[in-house]
C-alpha positions in Angstrom: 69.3 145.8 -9.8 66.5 144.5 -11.5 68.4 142.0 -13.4 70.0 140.5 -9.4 66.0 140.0 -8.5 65.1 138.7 -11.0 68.5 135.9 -10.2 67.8 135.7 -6.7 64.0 134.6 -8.0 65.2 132.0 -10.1 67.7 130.8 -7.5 65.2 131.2 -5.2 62.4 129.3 -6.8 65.2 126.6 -8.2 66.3 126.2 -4.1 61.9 125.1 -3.7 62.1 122.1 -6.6 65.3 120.9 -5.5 63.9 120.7 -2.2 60.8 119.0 -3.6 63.1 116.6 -6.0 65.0 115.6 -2.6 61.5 114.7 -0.9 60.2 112.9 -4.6 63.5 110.9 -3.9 63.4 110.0 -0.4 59.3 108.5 -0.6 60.0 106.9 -3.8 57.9 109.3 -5.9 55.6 110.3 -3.7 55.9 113.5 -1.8 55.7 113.7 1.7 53.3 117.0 2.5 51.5 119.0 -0.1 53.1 122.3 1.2 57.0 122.6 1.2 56.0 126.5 1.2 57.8 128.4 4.3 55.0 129.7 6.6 52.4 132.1 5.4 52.7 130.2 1.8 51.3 127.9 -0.2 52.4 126.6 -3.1 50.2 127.2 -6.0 52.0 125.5 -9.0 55.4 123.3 -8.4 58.1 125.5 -7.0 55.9 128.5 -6.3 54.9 129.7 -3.2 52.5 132.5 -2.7 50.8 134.6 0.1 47.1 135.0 0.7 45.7 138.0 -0.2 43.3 137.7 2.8 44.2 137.6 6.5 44.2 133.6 7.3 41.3 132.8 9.0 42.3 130.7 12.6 42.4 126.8 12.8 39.5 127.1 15.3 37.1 129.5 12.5 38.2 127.8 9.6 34.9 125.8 9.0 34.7 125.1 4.9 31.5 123.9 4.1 31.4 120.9 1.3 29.6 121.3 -1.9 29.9 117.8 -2.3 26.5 115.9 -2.7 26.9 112.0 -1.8 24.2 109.4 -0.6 23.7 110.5 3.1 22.0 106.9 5.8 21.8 107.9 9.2 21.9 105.0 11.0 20.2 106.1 14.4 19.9 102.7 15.8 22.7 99.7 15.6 21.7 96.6 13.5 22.0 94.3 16.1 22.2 94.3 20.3 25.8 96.0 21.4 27.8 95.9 24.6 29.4 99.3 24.9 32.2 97.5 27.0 33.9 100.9 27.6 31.9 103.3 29.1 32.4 105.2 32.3 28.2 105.6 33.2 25.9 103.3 35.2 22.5 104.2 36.8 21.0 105.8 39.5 18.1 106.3 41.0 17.7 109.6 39.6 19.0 108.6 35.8 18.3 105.3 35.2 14.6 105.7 33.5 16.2 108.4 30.7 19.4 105.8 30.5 17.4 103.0 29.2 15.5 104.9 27.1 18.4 106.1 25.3 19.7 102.5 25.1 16.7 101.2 23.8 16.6 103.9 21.0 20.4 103.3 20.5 20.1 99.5 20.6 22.9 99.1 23.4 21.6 96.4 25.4 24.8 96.2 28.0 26.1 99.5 29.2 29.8 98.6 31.1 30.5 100.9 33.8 34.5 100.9 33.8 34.7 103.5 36.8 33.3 100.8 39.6 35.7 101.7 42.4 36.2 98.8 44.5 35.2 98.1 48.0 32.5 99.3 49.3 31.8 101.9 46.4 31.7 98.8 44.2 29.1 96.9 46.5 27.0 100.0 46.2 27.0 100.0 42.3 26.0 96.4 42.2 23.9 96.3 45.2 21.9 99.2 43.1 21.7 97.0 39.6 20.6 94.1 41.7 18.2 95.7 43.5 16.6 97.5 40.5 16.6 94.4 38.6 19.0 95.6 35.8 21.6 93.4 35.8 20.8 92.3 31.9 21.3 95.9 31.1 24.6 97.2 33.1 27.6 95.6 34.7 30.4 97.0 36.2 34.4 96.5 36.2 36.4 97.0 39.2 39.5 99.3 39.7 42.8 98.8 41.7 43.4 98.9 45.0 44.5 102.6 45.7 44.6 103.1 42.1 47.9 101.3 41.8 49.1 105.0 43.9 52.0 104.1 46.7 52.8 100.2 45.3 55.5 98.5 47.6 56.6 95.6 48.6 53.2 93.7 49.5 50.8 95.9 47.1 50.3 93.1 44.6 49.1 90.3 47.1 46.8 93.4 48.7 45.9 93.7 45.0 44.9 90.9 44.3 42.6 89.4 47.4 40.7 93.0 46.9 40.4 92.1 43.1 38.9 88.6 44.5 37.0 90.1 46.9 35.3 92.9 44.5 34.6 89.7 41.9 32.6 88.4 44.5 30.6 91.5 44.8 29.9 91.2 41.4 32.2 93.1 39.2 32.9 91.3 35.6 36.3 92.7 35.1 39.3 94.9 35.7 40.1 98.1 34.6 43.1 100.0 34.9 43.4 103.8 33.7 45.9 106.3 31.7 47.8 107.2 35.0 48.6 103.6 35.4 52.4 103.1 33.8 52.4 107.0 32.5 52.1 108.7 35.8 51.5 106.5 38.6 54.2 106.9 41.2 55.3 104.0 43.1 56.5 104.7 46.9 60.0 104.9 46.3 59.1 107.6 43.6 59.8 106.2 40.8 57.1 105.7 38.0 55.2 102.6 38.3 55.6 100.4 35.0 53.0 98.6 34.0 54.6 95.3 34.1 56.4 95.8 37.0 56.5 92.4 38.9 55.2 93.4 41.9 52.0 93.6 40.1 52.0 90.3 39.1 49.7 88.5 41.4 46.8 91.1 40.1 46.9 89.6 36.4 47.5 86.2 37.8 44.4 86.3 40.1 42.4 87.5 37.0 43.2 84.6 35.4 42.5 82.5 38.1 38.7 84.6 38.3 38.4 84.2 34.6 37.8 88.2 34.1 39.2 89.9 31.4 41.1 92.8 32.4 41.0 96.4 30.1 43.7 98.8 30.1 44.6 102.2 29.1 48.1 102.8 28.4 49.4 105.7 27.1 47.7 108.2 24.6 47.4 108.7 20.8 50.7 109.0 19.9 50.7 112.7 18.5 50.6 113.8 22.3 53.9 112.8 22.9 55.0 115.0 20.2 55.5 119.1 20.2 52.7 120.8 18.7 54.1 122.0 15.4 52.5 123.0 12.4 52.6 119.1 11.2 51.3 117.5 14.5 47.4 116.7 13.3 46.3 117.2 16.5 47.4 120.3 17.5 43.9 122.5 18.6 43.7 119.5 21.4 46.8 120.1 22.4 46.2 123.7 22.3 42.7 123.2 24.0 44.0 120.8 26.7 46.8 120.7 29.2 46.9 117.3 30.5 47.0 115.8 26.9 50.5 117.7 26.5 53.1 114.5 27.3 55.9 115.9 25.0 58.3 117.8 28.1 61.7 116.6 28.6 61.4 114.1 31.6 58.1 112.5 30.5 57.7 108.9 29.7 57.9 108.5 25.8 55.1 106.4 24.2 57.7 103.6 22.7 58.7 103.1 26.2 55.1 102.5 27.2 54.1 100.4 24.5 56.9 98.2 25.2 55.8 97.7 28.7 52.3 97.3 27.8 53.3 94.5 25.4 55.7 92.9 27.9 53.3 92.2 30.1 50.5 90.9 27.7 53.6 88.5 27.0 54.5 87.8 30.4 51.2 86.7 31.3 49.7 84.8 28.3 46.3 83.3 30.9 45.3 86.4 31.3 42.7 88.2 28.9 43.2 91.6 28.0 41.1 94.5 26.4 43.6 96.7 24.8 41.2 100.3 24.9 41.6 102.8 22.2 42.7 99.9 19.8 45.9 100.2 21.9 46.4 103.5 20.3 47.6 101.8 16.7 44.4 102.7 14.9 46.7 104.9 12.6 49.1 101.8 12.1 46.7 98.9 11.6 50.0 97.1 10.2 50.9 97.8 13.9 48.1 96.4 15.8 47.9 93.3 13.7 51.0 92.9 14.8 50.4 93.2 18.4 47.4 90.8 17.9 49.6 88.0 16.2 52.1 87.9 18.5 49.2 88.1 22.0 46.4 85.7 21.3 45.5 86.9 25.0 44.7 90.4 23.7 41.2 91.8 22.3 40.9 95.6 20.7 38.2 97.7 21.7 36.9 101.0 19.7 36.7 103.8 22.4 37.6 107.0 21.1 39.2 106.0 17.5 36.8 106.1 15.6 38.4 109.2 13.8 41.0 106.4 12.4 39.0 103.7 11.3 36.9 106.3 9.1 39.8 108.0 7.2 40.9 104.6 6.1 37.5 102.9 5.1 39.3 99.8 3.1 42.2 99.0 5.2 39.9 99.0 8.2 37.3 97.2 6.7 39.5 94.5 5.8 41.0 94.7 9.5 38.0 94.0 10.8 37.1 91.1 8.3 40.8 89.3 9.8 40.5 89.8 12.8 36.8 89.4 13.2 36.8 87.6 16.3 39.4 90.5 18.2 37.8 93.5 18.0 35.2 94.6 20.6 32.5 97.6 20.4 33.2 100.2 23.2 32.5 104.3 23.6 34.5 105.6 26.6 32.5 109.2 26.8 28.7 108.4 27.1 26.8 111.1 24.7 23.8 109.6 23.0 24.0 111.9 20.1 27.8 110.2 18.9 26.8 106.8 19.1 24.8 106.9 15.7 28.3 108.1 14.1 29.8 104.5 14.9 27.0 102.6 13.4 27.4 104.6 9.9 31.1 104.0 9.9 30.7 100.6 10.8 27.4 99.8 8.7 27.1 101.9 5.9 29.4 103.0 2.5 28.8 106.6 3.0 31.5 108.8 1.9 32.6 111.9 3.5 30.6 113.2 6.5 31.6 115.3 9.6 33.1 113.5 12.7 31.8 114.7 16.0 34.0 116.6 17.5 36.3 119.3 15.0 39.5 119.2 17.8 39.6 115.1 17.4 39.6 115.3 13.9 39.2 117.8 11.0 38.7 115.1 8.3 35.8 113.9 6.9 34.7 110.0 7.9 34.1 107.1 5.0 31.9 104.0 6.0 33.4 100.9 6.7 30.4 98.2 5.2 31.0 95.6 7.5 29.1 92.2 6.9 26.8 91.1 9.6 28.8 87.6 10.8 31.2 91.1 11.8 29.1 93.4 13.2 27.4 90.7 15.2 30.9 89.8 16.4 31.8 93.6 17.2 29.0 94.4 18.9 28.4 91.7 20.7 29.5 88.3 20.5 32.9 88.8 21.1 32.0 90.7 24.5 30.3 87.5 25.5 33.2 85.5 24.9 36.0 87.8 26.7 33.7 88.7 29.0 31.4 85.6 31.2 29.7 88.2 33.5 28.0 89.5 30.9 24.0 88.6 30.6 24.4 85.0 28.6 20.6 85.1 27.1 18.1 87.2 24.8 20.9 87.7 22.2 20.3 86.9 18.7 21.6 84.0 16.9 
């Protein structure tokens, strides 16, 4: 008896190395994931898996604390004057005195508000900037007629003379959200796509208005996948709902990106702001790709900053080729995160905390940009892609 456990060990553990010989083989050398344990086990020399002794502690507890000592900057302030072109904030009455204070201590001298509504909401907005005499501070982008909801026959002519009409108002741009292409229903039922033609006159009349035109399409691409052990960003998915696009029936991210880049195509006049880096901050290879073949289409940084700091050298030299297509831009407005940017972006530190443990349980690295490119990122390119913004007080 002893001598068939001691075989079915043997075969056992000889099943585990051929299993990692076949991975060695298929990466050329290089194997794929660290575990090839079955679950509970780890492997703690090559072909041997073992159980803890110690009840695992949850994904959510598990909170190791580094003993590693490196050079530690804060960089509470950005080098130089930044237009957060993706932010979904603009002032009040009420929060406008504690807004530019923050700025000021932050060094954002342009805070965008994406959310402007259009209409008569939008008016509002602008009528208050105006007013308060703050239009060298904040601007604000319009949205889509009936947030693209219910397009027909008709919708993108509608579209497009409320576009014109909210320019006038004074909004510097376009934005369209997630919904738009993923979700966004048209009235026959169908999902909208976002380069549907009936939504041509809207990028066509942004040309013609000369305003650059931001849209977010799809998600990061581990949301369109199940939430298995190997999916990295399993707690969100865990944590939220409406981030779970994986159910049979729901559009796949491919599809989306295709669309997205057949329009950018289709309407080369037209400037677009690609947000969250177009969600191919974990393929750079990708989004250089998608910058090559649209010189019509800027990056901007909201929410992805996760990527850029677990890759320090690829990004770094990303960033130093395509200097002029990569704009600065937050999404979520806490003044506490913004300092995380400018040590990525400013500094060679090596291994600190992201902000937030569900986006990201790896450590960040900085990214040592030169100034030419973090003048460019945080500002100048802004300028360019975007003439509404305040054209003086910047520095040379």
């Amino acid at each position: 008896m002893a001598m068939v456990k001691r075989f079915g060990a043997v075969v056992g553990a000889a099943i585990v190395v051929a299993a990692i010989a076949v991975v060695a083989q298929d990466t050329g050398g290089v194997r794929s994931h660290p575990n090839p344990c079955p679950p509970g086990q780890t492997e703690v020399r090559v072909g041997r898996c073992q159980a803890p002794e110690f009840p695992p502690p949850s994904i959510v507890d598990y909170r190791p604390k580094s003993t590693l000592v490196t050079g530690v900057h804060p960089v509470p302030k950005a080098k130089f004057p930044v237009v957060d072109i993706h932010s979904h904030t603009g002032p009040t009455p009420n929060s406008v005195e504690r807004l530019l204070k923050e700025m000021d201590a932050l060094n954002i001298r342009v805070l965008n508000n994406l959310s402007g509504g259009n209409g008569d909401s939008l008016k509002q907005r602008v009528e208050y900037i105006r007013t308060a005499k703050l239009t060298d501070r904040f601007t604000v982008f319009a949205n889509g007629l009936s947030g693209f909801n219910g397009v027909e026959p008709g919708y993108g002519a509608k579209a497009a003379a409320q576009l014109e009409q909210d320019v006038k108002s004074g909004a510097i741009g376009l934005k369209l959200f997630k919904q738009t292409g993923m979700r966004t229903l048209k009235k026959d039922g169908k999902r909208l796509q976002i380069d549907d033609p009936e939504l041509d006159p809207v990028w066509e009349a942004a040309a013609r208005l000369n305003i650059p035109v931001i849209i977010h399409t799809a998600e990061p691409q581990e949301f369109f996948e199940q939430p298995t052990v190997t999916n990295e960003r399993w707690l969100e998915l865990a944590l939220f709902r409406d981030r779970r696009n994986y159910d049979p029936g729901q559009v796949k991210f491919e599809t989306l990106m295709t669309e997205r880049n057949n329009l950018y195509q289709k309407h080369p006049k037209t400037r677009f702001i690609a947000a969250h880096f177009a969600w191919h901050a974990n393929d750079l290879a990708k989004a250089g790709k998608l910058l090559d073949a649209c010189p019509n289409v800027v990056l901007e940084v909201g929410a992805i900053l996760y990527d850029l700091g677990r890759q320090p050298r690829a990004a770094h030299d990303f960033f130093v080729k395509y200097q002029d297509r990569v704009l600065f831009g937050k999404d979520s407005y806490e003044p506490d995160e913004f300092p995380f940017y400018w040590r990525v972006f400013e500094t060679k530190d090596e291994y600190f905390d992201y902000y937030r443990d569900y986006h990201a349980f790896w450590k960040l690295y900085g990214m040592d940009l030169p100034d030419g490119v973090l003048k460019k990122l945080y500002h100048q390119n802004a300028l360019r892609v975007t003439p509404g913004l305040p054209k003086t007080g910047w520095p040379q």
